[in-house]
C-alpha positions as CSV (number, residue, x, y, z in Angstrom):
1,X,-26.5,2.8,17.6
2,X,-23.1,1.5,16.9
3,X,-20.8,-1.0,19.3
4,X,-18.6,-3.5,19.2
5,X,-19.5,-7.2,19.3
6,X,-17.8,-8.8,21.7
7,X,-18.4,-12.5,20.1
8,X,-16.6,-11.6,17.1
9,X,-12.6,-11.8,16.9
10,X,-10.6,-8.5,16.8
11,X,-8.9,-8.8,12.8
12,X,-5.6,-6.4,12.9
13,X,-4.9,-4.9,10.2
14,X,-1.9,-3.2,8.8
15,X,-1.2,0.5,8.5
16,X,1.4,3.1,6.9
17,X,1.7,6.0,8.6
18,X,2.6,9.2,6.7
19,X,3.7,12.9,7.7
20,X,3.5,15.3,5.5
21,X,5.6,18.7,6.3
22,X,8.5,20.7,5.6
23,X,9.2,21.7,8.5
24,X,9.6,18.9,10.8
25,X,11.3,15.9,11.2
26,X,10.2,12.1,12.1
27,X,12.1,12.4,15.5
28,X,9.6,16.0,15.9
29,X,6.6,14.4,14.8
30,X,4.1,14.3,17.2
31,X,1.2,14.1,15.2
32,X,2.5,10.8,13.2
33,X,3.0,9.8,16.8
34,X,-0.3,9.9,18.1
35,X,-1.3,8.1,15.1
36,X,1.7,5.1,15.6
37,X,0.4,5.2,19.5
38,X,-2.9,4.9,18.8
39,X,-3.1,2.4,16.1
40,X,-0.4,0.2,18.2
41,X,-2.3,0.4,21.4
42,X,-5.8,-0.9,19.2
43,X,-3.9,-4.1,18.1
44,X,-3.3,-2.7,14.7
45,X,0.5,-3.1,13.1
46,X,2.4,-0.5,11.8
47,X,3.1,-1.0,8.1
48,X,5.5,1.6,7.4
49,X,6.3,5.0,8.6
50,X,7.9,8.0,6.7
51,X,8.1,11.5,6.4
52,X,7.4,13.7,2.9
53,X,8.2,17.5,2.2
54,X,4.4,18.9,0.5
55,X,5.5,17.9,-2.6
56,X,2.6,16.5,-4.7
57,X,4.3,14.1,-6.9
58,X,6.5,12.5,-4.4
59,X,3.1,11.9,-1.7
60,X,1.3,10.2,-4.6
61,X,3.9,8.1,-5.6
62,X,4.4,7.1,-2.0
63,X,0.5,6.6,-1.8
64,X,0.9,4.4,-5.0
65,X,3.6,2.1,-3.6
66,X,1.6,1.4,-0.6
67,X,-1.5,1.0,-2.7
68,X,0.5,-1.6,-4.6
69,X,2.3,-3.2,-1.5
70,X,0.6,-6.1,-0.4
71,X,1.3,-6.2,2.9
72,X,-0.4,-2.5,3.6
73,X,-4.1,-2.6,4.4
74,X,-5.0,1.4,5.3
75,X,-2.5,4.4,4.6
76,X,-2.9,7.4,7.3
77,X,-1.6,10.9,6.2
78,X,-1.6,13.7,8.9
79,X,-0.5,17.2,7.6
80,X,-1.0,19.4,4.2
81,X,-4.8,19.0,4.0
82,X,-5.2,23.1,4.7
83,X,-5.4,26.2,2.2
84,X,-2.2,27.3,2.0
85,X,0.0,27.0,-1.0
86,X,1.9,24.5,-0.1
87,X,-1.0,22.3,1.0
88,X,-1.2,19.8,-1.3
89,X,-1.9,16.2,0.2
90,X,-5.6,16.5,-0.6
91,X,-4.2,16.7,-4.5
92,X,-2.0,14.2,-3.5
93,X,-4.7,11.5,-2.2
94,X,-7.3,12.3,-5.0
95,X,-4.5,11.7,-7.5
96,X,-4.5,7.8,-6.3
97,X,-8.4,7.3,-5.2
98,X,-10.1,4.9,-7.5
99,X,-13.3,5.8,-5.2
100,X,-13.6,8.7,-2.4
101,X,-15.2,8.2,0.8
102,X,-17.2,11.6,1.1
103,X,-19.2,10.9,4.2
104,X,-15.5,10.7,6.0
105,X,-14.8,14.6,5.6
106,X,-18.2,15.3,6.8
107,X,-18.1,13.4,9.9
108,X,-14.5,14.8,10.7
109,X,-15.7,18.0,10.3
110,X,-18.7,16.8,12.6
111,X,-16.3,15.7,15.1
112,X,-14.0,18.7,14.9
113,X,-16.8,21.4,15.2
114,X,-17.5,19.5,18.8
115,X,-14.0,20.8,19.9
116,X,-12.7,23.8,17.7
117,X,-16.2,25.1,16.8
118,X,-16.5,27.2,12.9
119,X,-12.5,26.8,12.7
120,X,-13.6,23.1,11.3
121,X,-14.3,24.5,8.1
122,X,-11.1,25.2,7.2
123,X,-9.9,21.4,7.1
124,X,-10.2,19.3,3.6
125,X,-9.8,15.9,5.6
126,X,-10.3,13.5,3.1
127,X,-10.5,9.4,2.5
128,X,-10.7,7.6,-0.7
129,X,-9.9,3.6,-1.7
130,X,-7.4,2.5,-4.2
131,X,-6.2,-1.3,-5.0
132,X,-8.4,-2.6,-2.2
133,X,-6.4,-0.3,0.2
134,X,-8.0,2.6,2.1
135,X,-6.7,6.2,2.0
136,X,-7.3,8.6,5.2
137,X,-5.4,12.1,5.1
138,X,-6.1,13.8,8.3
139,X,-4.6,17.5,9.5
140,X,-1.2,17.9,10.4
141,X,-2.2,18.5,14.2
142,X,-2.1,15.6,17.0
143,X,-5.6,17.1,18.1
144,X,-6.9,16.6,14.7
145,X,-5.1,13.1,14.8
146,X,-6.6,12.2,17.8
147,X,-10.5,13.1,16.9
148,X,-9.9,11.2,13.4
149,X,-8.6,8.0,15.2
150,X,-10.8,7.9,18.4
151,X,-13.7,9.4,17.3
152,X,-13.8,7.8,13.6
153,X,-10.8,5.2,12.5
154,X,-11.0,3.0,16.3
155,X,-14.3,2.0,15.1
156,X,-14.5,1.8,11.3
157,X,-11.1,-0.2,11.5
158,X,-12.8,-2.8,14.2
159,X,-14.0,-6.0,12.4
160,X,-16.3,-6.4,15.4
161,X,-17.9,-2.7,15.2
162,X,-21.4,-2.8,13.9
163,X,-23.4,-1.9,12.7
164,X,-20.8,-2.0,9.4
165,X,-17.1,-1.3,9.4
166,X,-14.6,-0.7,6.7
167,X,-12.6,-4.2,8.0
168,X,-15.6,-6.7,6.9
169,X,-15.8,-5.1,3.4
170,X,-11.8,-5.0,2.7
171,X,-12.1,-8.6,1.0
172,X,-14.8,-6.9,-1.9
173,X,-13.0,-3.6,-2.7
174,X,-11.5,-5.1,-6.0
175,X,-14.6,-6.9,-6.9
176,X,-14.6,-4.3,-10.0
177,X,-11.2,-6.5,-11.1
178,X,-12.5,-10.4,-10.4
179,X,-15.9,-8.7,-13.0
180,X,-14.9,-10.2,-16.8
């Protein structure tokens, strides 16, 4: 069963927050909130925080200059992960991932099914890694926001959660590049 270890030191790590919509604004953003409030209130630091229209391009490119930024540890996007049109942040994200995390869209949808029941199916919550930097694109809905982070993120993003955590294996993501 997991927990946190109490012996072991809390590690913060750093985290860009992004909101994908055309519709709203960062001051109207409430689901980018509940991620800023959440992550803040864990000990984590905010990175960076913008907004993006669903615009393919211009999310990967933003994905890519975090990726590259070396003071970002974990990108969060909340919004365009439906199956409408303009729902492209899924695109967006497997446009940068060098790896996907697929167990992480099957344990949101775990998650989600507990409190919206079948409606579950229709999100395409997704995580991937890229340049030793992890990826998490999450609905566009603070309830969504909050199930990722307190049900998923709180704990995988705890050095001292164990069994295993995503914190203790950041240092051997780029392995694949120190290989010659």
């Amino acid at each position: 069963m997991s927990r946190i270890d109490e012996t072991l030191e809390f590690i913060p790590v750093r985290i860009a927050v992004l909101t994908v919509s055309d519709s709203r604004s960062l001051a109207e953003d409430s689901s980018g909130q509940t991620l800023v409030d959440r992550l803040t209130k864990a000990g984590h630091q905010l990175a960076e925080r913008t907004l993006l229209p669903d615009e393919r391009s211009q999310i990967s490119q933003q994905l890519r200059q975090w990726v590259e930024s070396p003071d970002i540890d974990v990108v969060i996007s909340t919004g365009g992960t439906g199956l409408i049109g303009r729902d492209v942040t899924v695109e967006a994200h497997r446009d940068v991932y060098e790896k996907e995390i697929d167990a992480f869209g099957t344990v949101f949808t775990i998650v989600s099914m507990q409190k919206i029941g079948t409606s579950a199916v229709q999100s395409r919550a997704t995580a991937g890694v890229a340049g030793g930097t992890y990826l998490f694109a999450l609905p566009g809905s603070p309830g969504a926001c909050r199930d990722a982070w307190d049900e998923i993120l709180l704990k995988q993003l705890d050095f001292r959660h164990r069994p295993c955590n995503f914190v203790e294996i950041m240092p051997r993501l780029e392995e694949k590049l120190r290989r010659k």
